[in-house]
N, CA, C and O of each residue as an XYZ file, in Angstrom:
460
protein
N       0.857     -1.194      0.000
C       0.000      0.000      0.000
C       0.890      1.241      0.000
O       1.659      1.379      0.952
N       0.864      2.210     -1.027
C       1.607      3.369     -0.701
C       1.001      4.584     -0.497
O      -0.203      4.584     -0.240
N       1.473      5.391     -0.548
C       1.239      6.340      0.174
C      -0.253      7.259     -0.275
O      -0.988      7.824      0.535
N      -0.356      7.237     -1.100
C      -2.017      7.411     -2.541
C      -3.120      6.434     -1.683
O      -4.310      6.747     -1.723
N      -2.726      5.348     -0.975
C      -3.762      4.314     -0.921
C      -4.245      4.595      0.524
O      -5.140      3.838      0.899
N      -3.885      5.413      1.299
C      -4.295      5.563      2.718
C      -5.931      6.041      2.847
O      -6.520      6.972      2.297
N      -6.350      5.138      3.687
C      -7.706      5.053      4.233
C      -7.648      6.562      4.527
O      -6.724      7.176      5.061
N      -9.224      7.197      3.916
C      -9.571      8.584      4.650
C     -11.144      8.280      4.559
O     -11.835      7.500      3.903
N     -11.323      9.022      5.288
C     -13.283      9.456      5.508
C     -13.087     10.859      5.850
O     -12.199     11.543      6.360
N     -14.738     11.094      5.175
C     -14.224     12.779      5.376
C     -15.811     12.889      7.034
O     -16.526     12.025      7.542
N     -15.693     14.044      7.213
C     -16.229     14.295      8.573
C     -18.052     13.638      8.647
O     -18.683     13.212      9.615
N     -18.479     13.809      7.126
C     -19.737     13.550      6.960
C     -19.919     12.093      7.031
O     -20.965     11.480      7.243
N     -18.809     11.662      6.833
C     -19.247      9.795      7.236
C     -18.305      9.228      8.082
O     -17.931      8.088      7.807
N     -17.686      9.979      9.389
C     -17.201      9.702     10.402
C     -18.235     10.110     11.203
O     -18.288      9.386     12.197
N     -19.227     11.106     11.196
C     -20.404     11.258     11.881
C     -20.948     10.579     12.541
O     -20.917     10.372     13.754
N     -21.673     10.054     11.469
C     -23.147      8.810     12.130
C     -22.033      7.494     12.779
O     -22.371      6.818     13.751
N     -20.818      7.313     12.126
C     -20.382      6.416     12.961
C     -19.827      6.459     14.164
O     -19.421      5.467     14.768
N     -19.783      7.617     14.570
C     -19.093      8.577     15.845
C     -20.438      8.398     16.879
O     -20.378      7.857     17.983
N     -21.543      8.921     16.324
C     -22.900      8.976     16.914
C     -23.453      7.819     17.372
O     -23.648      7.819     18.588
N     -23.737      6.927     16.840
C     -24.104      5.432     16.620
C     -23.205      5.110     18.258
O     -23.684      5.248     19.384
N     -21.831      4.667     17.896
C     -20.825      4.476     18.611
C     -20.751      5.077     20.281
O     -20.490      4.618     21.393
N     -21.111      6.247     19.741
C     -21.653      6.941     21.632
C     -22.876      6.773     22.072
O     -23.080      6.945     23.273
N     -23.975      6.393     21.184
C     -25.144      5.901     21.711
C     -25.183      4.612     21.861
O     -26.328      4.322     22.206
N     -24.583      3.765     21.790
C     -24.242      2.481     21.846
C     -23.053      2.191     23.356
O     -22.929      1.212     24.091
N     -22.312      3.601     23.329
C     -21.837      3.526     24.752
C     -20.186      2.777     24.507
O     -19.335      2.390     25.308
N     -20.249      2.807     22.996
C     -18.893      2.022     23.003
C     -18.424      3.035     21.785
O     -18.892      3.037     20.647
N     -17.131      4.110     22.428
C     -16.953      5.331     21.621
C     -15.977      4.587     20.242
O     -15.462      3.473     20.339
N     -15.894      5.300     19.238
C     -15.057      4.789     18.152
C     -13.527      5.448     18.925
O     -13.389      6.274     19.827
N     -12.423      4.592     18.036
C     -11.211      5.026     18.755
C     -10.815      6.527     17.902
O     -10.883      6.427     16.677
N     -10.489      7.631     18.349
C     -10.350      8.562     17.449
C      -9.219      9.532     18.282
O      -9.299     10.102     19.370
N      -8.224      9.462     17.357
C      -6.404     10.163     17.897
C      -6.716     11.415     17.596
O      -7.141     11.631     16.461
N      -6.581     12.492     18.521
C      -6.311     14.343     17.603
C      -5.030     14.375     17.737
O      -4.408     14.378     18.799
N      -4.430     14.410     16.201
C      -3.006     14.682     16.451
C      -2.335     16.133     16.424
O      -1.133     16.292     16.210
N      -3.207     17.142     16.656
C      -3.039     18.715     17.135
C      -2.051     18.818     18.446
O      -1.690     17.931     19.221
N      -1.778     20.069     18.416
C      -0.854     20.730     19.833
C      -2.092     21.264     21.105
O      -3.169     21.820     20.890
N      -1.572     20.924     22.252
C      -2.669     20.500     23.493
C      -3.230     22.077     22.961
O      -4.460     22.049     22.939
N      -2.767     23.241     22.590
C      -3.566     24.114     22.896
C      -4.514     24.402     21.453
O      -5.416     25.214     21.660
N      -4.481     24.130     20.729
C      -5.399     23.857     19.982
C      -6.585     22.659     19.997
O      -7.766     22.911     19.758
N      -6.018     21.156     20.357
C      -7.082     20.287     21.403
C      -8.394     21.102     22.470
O      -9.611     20.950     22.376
N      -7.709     21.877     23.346
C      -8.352     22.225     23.921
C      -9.272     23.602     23.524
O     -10.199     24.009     24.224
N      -8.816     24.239     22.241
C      -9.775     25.351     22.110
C     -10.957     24.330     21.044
O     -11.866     24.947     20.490
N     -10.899     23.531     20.935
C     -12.054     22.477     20.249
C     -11.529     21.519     19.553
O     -10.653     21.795     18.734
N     -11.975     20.152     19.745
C     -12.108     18.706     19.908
C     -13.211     18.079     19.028
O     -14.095     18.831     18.619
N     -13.239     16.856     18.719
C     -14.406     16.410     18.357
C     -14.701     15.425     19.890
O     -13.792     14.645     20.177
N     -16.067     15.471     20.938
C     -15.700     14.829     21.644
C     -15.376     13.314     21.768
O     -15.765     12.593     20.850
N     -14.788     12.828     22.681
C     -14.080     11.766     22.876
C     -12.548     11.533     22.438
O     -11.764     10.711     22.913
N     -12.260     12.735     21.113
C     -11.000     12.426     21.143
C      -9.760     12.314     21.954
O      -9.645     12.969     22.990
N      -8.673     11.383     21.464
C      -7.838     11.542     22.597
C      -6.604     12.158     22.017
O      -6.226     11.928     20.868
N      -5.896     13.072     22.990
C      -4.920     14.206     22.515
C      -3.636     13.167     22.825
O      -3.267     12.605     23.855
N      -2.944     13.182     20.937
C      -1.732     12.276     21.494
C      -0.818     13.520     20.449
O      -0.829     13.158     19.273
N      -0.134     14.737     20.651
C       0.206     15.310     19.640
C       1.509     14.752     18.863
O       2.460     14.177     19.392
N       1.321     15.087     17.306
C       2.117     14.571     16.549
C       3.117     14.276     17.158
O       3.167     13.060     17.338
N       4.237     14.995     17.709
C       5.609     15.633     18.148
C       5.837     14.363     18.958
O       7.014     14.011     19.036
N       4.796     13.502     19.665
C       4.918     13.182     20.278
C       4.503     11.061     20.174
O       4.702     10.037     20.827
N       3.846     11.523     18.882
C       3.365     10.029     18.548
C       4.950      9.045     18.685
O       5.065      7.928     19.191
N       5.761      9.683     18.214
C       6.834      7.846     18.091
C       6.823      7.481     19.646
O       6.936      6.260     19.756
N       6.714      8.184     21.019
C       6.821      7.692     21.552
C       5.475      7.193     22.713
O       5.423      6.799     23.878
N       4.413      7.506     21.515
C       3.215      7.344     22.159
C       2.447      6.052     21.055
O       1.255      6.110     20.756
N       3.270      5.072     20.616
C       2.399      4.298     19.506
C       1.785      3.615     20.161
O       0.991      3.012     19.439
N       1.659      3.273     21.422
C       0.670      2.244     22.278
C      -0.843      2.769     21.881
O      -1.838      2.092     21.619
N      -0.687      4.180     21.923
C      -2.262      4.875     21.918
C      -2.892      4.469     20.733
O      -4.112      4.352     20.622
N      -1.926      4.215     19.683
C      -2.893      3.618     18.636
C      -3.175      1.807     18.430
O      -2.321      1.159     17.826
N      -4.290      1.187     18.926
C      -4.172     -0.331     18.507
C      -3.875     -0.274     17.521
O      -3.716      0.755     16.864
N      -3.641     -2.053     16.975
C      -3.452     -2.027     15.757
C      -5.043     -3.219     15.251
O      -4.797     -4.190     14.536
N      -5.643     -3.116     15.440
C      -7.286     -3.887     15.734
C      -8.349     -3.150     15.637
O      -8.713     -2.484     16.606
N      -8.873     -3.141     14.735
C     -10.154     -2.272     14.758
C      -9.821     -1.109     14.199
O      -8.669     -0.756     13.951
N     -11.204     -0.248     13.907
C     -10.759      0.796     13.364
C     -10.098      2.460     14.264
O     -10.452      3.115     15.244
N      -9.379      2.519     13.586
C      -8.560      4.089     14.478
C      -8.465      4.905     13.542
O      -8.014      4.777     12.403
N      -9.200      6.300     14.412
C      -9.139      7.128     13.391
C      -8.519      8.905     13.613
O      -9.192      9.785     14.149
N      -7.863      8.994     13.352
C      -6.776      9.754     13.203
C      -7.157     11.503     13.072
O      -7.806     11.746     12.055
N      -6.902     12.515     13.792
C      -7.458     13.427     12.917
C      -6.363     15.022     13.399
O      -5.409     15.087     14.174
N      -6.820     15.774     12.818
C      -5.791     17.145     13.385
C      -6.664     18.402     12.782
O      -7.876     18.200     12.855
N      -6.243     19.797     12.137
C      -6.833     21.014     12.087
C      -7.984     20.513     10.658
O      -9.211     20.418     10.615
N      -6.925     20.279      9.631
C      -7.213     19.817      8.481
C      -7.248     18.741      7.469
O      -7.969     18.791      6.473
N      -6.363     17.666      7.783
C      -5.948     16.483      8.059
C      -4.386     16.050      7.035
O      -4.294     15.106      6.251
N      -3.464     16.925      7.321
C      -2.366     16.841      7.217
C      -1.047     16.539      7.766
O       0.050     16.132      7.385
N      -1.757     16.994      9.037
C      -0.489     16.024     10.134
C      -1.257     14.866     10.497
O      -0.423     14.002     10.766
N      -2.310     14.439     10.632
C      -2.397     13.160     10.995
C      -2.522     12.145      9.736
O      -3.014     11.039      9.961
N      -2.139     12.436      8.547
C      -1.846     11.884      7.377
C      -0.293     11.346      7.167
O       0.114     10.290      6.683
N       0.522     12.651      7.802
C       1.700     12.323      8.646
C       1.976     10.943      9.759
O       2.536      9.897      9.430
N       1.467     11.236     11.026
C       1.195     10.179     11.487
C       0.907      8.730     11.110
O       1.498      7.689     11.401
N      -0.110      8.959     10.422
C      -0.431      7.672      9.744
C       1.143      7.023      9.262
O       1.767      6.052      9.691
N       1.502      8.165      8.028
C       2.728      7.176      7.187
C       3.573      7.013      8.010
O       4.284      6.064      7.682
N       3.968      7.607      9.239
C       4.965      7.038     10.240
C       4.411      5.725     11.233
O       5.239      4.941     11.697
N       2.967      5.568     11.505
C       2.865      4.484     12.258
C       2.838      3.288     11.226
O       3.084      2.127     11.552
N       2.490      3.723      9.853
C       2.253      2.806      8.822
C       3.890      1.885      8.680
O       4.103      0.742      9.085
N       4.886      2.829      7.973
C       6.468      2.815      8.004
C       7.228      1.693      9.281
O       7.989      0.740      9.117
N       6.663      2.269     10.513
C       7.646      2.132     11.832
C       6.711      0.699     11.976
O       7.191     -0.428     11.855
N       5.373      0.975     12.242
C       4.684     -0.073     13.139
C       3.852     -1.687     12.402
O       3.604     -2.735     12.999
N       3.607     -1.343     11.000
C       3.160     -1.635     10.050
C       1.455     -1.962     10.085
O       0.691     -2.865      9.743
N       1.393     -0.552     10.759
C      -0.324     -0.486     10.841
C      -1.105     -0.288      9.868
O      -0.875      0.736      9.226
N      -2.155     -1.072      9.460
C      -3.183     -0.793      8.459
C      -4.900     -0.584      8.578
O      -5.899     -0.603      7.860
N      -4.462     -0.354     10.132
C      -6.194     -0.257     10.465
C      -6.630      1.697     10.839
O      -7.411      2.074     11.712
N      -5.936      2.494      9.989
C      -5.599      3.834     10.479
C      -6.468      4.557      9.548
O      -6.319      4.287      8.356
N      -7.514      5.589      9.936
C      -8.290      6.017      8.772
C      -7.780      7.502      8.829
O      -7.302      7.757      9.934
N      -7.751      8.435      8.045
C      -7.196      9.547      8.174
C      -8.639     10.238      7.946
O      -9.529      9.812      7.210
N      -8.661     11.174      8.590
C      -9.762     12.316      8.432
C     -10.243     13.335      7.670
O     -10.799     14.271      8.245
N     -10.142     13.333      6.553
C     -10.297     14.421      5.822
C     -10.703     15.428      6.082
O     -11.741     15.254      6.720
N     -10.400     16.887      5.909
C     -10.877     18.090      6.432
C     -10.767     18.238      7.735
O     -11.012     19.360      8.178
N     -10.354     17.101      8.730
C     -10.085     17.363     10.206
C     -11.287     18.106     11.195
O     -12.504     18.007     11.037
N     -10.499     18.948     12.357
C     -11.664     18.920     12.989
C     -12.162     20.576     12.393
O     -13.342     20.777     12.681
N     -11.654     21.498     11.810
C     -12.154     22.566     10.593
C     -13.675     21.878      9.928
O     -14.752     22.474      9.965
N     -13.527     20.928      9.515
C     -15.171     20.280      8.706
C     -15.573     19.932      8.937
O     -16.666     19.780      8.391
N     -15.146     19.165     10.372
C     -16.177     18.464     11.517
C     -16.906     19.962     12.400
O     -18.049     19.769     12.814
N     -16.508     20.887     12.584
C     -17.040     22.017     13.050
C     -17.618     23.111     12.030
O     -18.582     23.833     12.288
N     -17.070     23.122     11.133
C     -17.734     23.876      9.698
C     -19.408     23.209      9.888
O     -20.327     23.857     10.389
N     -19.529     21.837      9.382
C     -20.428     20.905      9.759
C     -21.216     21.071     10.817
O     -22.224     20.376     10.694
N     -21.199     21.684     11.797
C     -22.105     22.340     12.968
C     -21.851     20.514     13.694
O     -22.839     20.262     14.384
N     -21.276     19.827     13.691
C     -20.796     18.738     14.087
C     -20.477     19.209     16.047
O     -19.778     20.193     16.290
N     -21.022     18.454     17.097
C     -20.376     18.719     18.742
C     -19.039     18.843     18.483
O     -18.306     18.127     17.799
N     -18.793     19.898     19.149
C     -16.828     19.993     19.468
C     -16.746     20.222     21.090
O     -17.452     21.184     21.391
N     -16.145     19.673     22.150
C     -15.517     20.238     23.330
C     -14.823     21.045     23.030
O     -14.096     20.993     22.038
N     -14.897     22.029     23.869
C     -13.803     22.897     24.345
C     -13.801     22.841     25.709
O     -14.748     22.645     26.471
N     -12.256     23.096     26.027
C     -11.338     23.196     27.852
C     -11.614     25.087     28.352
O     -11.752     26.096     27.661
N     -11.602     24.945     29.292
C     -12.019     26.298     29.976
C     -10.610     27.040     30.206
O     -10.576     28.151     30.734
């Protein structure tokens, strides 16, 4: 698989599966690979803040089982991510986000924000 072939979904059909998934009580796995202070001025909720800078030594956070889905402003560093956990770890269960959390909030989509 190279680098052209990487799994993406864009925000409109990470949605209902995001939704589904929290009404069901069993959240989808979803990485923000943003800097904490952008995490915290808005999130999609449940994500978990692992920032790029910081993924090689955080690859536990991503299984390699099921689906994980990856995301950042626009979805360019966690496209990043991806080809480094892809490269290092030889993960293929990694979906990249298209438009990030910008089109998940464009989208009138829930975002947390930290106080």
């Amino acid at each position: 698989m190279n680098a052209m072939q990487m799994k993406e979904m864009n925000v409109n059909e990470l949605y209902p599966k995001w939704l589904i998934a929290n009404e069901k009580g069993r959240p989808i796995k979803l990485i923000d690979v943003r800097e904490p202070h952008e995490y915290a001025a808005g999130h999609v909720p449940g994500a978990e803040l692992v920032p790029l800078r910081s993924v090689p030594a955080r690859v536990d956070a991503f299984p390699q089982d099921g689906e994980v889905f990856v995301i950042c402003r626009s979805g360019g560093r966690s496209a990043q991510a991806i080809q480094f956990l892809r490269q290092q770890q030889g993960h293929d269960n990694l979906i990249n986000i298209a438009g990030g959390t910008m089109a998940w909030a464009q989208a009138g989509y829930p975002i947390d924000q930290e106080a």
